[in-house]
C-alpha positions as CSV (number, residue, x, y, z in Angstrom):
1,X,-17.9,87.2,14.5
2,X,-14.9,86.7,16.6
3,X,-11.9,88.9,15.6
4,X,-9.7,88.4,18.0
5,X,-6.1,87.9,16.8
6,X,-5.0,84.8,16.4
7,X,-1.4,84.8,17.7
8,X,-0.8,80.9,18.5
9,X,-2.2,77.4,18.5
10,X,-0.6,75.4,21.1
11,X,-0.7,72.2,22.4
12,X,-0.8,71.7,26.4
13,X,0.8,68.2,26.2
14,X,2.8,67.0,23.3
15,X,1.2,64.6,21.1
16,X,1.4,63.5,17.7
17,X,-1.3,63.8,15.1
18,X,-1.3,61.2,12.1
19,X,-3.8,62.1,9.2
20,X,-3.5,58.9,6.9
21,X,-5.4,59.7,3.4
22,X,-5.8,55.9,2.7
23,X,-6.2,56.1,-1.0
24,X,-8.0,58.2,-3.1
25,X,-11.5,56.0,-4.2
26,X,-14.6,57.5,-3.0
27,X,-17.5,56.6,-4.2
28,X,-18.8,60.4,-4.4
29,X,-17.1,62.6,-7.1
30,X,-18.6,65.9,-6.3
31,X,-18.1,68.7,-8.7
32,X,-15.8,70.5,-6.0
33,X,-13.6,68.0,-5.1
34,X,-10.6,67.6,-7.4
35,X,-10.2,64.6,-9.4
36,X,-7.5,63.1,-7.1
37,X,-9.0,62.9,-4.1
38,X,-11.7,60.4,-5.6
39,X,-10.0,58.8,-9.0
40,X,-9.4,55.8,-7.3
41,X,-6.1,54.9,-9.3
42,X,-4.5,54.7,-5.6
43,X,-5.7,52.0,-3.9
44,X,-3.1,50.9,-1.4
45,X,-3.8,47.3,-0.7
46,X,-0.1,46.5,0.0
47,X,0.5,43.8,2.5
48,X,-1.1,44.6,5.9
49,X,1.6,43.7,8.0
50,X,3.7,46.0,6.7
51,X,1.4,48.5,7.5
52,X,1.1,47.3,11.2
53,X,5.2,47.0,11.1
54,X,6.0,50.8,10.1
55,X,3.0,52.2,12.2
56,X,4.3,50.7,15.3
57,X,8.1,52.1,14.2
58,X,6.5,55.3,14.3
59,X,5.0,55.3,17.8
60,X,7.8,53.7,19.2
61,X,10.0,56.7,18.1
62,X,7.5,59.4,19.2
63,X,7.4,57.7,23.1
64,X,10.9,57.8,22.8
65,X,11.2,61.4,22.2
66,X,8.5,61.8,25.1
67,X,4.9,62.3,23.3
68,X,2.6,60.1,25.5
69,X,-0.7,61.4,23.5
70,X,-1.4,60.1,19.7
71,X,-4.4,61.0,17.5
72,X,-4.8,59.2,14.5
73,X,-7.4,61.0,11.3
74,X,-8.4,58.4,8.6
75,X,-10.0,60.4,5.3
76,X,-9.7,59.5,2.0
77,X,-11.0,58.8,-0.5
78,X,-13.8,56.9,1.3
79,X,-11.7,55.2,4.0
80,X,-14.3,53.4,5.1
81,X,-14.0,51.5,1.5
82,X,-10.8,50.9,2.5
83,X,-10.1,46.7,2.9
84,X,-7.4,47.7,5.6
85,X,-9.0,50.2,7.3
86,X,-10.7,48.0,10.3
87,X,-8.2,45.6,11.1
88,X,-5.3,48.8,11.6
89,X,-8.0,51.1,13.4
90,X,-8.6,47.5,15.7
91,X,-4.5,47.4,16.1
92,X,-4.0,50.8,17.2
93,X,-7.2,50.8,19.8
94,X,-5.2,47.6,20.9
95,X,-1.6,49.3,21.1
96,X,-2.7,52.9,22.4
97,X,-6.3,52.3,23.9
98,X,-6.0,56.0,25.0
99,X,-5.6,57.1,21.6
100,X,-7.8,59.0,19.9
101,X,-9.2,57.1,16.6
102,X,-11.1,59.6,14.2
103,X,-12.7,59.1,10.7
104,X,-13.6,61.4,7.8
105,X,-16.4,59.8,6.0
106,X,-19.2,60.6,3.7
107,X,-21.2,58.5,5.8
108,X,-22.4,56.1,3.2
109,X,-21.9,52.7,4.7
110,X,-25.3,50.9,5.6
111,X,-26.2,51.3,9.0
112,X,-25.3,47.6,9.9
113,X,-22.0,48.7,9.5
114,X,-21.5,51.4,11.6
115,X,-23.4,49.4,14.3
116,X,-20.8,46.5,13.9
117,X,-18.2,49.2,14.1
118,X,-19.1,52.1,16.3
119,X,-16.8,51.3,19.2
120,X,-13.5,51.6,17.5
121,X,-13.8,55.4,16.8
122,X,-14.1,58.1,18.9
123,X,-14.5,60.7,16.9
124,X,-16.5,61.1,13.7
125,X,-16.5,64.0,11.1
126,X,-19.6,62.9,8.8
127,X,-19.3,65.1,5.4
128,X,-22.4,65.7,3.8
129,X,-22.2,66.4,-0.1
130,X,-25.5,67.1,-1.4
131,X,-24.7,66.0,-5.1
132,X,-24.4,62.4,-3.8
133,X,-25.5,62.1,-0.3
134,X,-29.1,60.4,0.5
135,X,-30.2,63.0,3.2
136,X,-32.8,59.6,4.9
137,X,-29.5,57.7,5.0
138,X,-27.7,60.3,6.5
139,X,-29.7,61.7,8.8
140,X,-30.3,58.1,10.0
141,X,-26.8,57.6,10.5
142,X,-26.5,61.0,12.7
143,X,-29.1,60.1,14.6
144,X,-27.6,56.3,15.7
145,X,-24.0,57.8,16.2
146,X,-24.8,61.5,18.0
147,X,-25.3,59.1,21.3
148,X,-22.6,56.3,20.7
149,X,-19.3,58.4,20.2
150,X,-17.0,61.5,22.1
151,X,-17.3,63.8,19.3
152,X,-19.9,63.4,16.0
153,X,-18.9,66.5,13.7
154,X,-22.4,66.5,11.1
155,X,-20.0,68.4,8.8
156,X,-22.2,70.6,6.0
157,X,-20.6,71.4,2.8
158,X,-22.3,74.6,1.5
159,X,-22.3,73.7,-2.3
160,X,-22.5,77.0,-4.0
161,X,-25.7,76.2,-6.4
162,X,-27.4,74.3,-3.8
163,X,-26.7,76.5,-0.7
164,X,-29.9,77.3,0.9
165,X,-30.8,73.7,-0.1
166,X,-28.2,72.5,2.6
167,X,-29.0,75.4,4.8
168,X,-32.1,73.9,4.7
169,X,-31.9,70.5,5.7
170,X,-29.1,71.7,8.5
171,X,-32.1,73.1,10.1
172,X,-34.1,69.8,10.1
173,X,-31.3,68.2,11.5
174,X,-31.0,70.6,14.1
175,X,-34.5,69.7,15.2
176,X,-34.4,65.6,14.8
177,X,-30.7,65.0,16.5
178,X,-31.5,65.0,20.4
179,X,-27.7,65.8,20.1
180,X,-25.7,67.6,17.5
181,X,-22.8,69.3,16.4
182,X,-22.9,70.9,13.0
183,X,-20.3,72.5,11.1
184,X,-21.5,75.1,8.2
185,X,-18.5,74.2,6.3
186,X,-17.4,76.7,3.2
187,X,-16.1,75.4,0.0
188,X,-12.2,75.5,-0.9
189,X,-11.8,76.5,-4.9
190,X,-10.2,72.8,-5.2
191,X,-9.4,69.8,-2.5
192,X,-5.6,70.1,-3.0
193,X,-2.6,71.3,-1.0
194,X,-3.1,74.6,-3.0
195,X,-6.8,75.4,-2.3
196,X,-8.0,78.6,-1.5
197,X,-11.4,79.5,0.1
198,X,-14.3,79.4,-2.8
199,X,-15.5,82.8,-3.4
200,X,-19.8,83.1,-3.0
201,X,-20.5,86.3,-5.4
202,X,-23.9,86.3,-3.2
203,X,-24.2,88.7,-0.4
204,X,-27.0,86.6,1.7
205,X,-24.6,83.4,1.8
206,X,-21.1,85.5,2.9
207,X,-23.2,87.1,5.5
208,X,-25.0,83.5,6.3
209,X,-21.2,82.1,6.5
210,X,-19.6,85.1,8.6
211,X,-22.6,84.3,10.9
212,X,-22.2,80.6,11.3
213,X,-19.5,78.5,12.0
214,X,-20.4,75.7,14.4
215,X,-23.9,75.0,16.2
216,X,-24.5,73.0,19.0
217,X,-27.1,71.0,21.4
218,X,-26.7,68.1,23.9
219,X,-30.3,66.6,25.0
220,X,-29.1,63.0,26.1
221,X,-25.7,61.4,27.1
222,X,-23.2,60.4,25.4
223,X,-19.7,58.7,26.0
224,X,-17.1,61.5,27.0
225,X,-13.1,60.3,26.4
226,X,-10.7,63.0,27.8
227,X,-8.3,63.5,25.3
228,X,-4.8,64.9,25.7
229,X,-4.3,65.0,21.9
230,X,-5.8,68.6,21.8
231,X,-4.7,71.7,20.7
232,X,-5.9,75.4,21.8
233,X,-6.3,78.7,20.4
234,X,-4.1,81.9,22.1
235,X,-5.0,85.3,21.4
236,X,-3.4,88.7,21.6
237,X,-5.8,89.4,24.9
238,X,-4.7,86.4,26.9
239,X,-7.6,84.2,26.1
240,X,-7.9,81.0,24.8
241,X,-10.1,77.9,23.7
242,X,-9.5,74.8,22.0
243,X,-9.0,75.3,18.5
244,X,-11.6,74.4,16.2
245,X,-10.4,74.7,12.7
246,X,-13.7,75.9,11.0
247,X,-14.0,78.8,13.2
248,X,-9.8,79.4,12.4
249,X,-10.8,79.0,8.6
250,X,-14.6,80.8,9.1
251,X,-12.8,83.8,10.7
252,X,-10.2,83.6,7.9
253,X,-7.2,83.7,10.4
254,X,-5.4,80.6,8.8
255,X,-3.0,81.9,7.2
256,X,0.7,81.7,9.0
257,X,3.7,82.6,6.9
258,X,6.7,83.4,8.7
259,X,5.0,81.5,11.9
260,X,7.1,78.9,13.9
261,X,5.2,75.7,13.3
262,X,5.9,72.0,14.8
263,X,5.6,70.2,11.6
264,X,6.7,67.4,13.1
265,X,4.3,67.0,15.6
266,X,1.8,66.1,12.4
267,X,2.3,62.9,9.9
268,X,0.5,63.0,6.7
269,X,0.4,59.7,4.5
270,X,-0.9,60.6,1.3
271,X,-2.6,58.0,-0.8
272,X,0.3,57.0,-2.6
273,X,1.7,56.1,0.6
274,X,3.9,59.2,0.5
275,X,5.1,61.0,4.2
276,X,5.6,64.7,4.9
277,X,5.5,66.4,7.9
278,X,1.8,68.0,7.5
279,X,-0.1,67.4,4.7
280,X,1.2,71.0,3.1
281,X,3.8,69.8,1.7
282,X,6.0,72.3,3.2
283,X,8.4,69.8,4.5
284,X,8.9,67.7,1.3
285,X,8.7,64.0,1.1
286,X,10.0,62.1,4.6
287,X,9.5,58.7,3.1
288,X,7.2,55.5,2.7
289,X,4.3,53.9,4.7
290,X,4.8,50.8,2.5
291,X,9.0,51.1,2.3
292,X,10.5,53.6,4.7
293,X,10.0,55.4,8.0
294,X,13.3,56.3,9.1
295,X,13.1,60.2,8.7
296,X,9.8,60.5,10.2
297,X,10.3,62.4,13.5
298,X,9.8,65.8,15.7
299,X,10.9,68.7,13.9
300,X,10.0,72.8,13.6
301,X,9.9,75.0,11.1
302,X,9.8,78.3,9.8
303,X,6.0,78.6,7.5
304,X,6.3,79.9,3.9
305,X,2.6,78.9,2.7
306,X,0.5,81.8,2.6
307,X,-3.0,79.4,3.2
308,X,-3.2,77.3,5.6
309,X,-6.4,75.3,4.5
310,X,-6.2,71.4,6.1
311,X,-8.2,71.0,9.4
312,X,-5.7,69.0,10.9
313,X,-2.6,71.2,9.5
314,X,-3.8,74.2,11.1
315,X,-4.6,72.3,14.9
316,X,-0.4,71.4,14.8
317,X,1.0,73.9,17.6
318,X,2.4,76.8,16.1
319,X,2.9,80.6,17.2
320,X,3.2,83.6,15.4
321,X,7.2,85.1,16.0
322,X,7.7,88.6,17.7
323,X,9.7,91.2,15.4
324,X,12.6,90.5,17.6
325,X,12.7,87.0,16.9
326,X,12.2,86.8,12.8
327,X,15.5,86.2,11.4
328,X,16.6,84.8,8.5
329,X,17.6,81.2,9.5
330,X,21.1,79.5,7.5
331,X,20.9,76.2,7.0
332,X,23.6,74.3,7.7
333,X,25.0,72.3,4.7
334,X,26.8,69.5,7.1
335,X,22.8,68.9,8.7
336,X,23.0,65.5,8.6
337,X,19.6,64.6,8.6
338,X,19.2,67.1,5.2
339,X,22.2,65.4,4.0
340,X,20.9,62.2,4.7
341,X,17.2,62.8,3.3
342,X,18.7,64.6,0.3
343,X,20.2,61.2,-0.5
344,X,17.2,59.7,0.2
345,X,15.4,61.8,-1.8
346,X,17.4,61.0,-4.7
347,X,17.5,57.5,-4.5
348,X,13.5,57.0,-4.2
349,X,12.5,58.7,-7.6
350,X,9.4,56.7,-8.5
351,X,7.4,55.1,-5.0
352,X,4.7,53.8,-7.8
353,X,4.3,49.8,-6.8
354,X,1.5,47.8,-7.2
355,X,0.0,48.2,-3.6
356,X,-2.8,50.3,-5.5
357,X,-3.8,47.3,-7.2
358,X,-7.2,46.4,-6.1
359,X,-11.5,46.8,-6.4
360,X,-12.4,48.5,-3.4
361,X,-15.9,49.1,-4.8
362,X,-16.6,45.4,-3.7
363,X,-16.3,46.9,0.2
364,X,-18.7,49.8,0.2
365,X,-21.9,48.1,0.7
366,X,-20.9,45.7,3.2
């Protein structure tokens, strides 16, 4: 396994990265997943138009300040479930057609539905949960969309009890999908902002996982989109390739404190429609998809979270800072954007409205 020290992630081109966590229904509720992330008591099905409104606010301010790339990461939840999810994905391929549009999904929508819908995304990451996933469906799914998009991440979750089980049907995978990509993906203790890598007890699965990060095999061809939104891996000899987070997380180099890290080239929107900088939570609340906008803009910052554990957190440019350069940084109390957001902050106490309202259950089958 690669040991090479990690020293920075960079990006070649600016470009802003917006990972929108549309609400928190999925119709999965694995036994490693926390509670929140599939509850469904955040439904966000505010008015669309508002939406469309503060998205395009957003983009407007980022080509302003010079980013010409954007990459926008749907997850959830299900997002697929999601009653908004397909007219905004069609609104930004309409505003930034070189954009790239990615998904997180469990995969579970029929088949008719992905055919209908294939040419809005270009990438896929297809999670497979073995407590819930029907392996025919899903394998059926992989084997339609390893030909149709840029990038189809078949995205393994090794389930501790059911490990080998997974491995498994990886390996059947591996011989049916004339092209694939898989990801042997390790379990975090919880899916929160405080998660830290799940600890296997058995010796056969750590060396299995220190062994195998990502696999790969192109047979046929498939649509290539250059993308501009992409970040790369620096190390300590000089060399460098784009950064995959699985390997960062597989090779357990993701954790940055004390690194300089762009926050603000990443926008998180959490499923209460809640902003920050990241989805880390480093930066504190920015503001509102449904209400306000106005604080949501480039910014850097000093890391003080130990473990790094989001995919698309640990992709935002960052570098680690030479002895001569740590210092402790004094913040300025007349900062007016702090002054402003403090003020903010204390005037939007409860964002709880009734855009959650809503049956998304009704949406995952059609």
């Amino acid at each position: 396994m690669d040991r090479k020290e990690l020293i920075e992630v960079k990006a070649k081109e600016k470009y802003l990265s917006v990972t929108w966590q549309v609400n928190n229904f999925c119709n999965y509720s694995c036994s490693y997943c926390n509670p929140g992330n599939w509850l469904g008591d955040f439904r966000n099905e505010g008015e669309l138009e508002i939406y469309l409104n503060n998205l395009d606010y957003i983009i407007d301010k980022y080509q302003k300040e010079d980013y010409k790339h954007f990459k926008f990461f749907f997850s959830g939840g299900e997002p697929t479930a999601w009653k908004h999810f397909i007219p905004i994905v069609s609104h930004l391929k309409e505003k930034l057609p070189d954009a790239t549009i990615a998904v997180n999904t469990n995969l579970s929508r029929p088949l008719k539905w992905w055919e209908k819908h294939v040419h809005l995304f270009d990438d896929i990451v297809a999670s497979f949960h073995v407590e819930f996933a029907d392996k025919n469906s899903y394998k059926e799914k992989n084997m339609f969309l390893c030909d149709k998009v840029n990038y189809l991440s078949t995205k393994l979750l090794l389930h501790d009890e059911r490990f080998w089980e997974v491995v498994e049907y990886g390996e059947e995978l591996k011989k049916e999908m004339p092209n694939y990509f898989i990801e042997w993906t390790p379990l975090f203790d919880e899916m929160t902002v405080n998660a830290s890598p799940w600890t296997y007890e058995d010796e056969d699965k750590k060396k299995f996982i220190e062994e195998h990060s990502c696999e790969m095999e192109f047979t046929i061809p498939k649509p290539y989109k250059e993308s501009k939104a992409v970040s790369w891996s620096q190390y300590e000899d000089g060399t460098e390739k784009p950064c995959n987070s699985n390997d960062v997380i597989v090779n357990r180099q993701n954790f940055f404190t004390g690194w300089e890290c762009r926050i603000g080239d990443s926008v998180f929107v959490s499923p209460t429609g809640q902003i920050t900088l990241a989805s880390c939570g480093v930066s504190g609340p920015v503001g509102h998809i449904m209400k306000d906008v106005r604080y949501i803009e480039p910014r850097t910052v000093i890391c003080d979270k130990e473990h790094c554990h989001c995919g698309t957190d640990i992709i935002i440019p960052k570098r680690k800072l030479s002895d001569d350069e740590i210092q402790v940084v004094q913040i300025n109390e007349e900062d007016d954007f702090l002054a402003e957001m403090d003020k903010w902050d204390a005037e939007e106490k409860d964002w709880a409205d009734q855009s959650h309202l809503g049956n998304p259950m009704k949406n995952i089958k059609e």
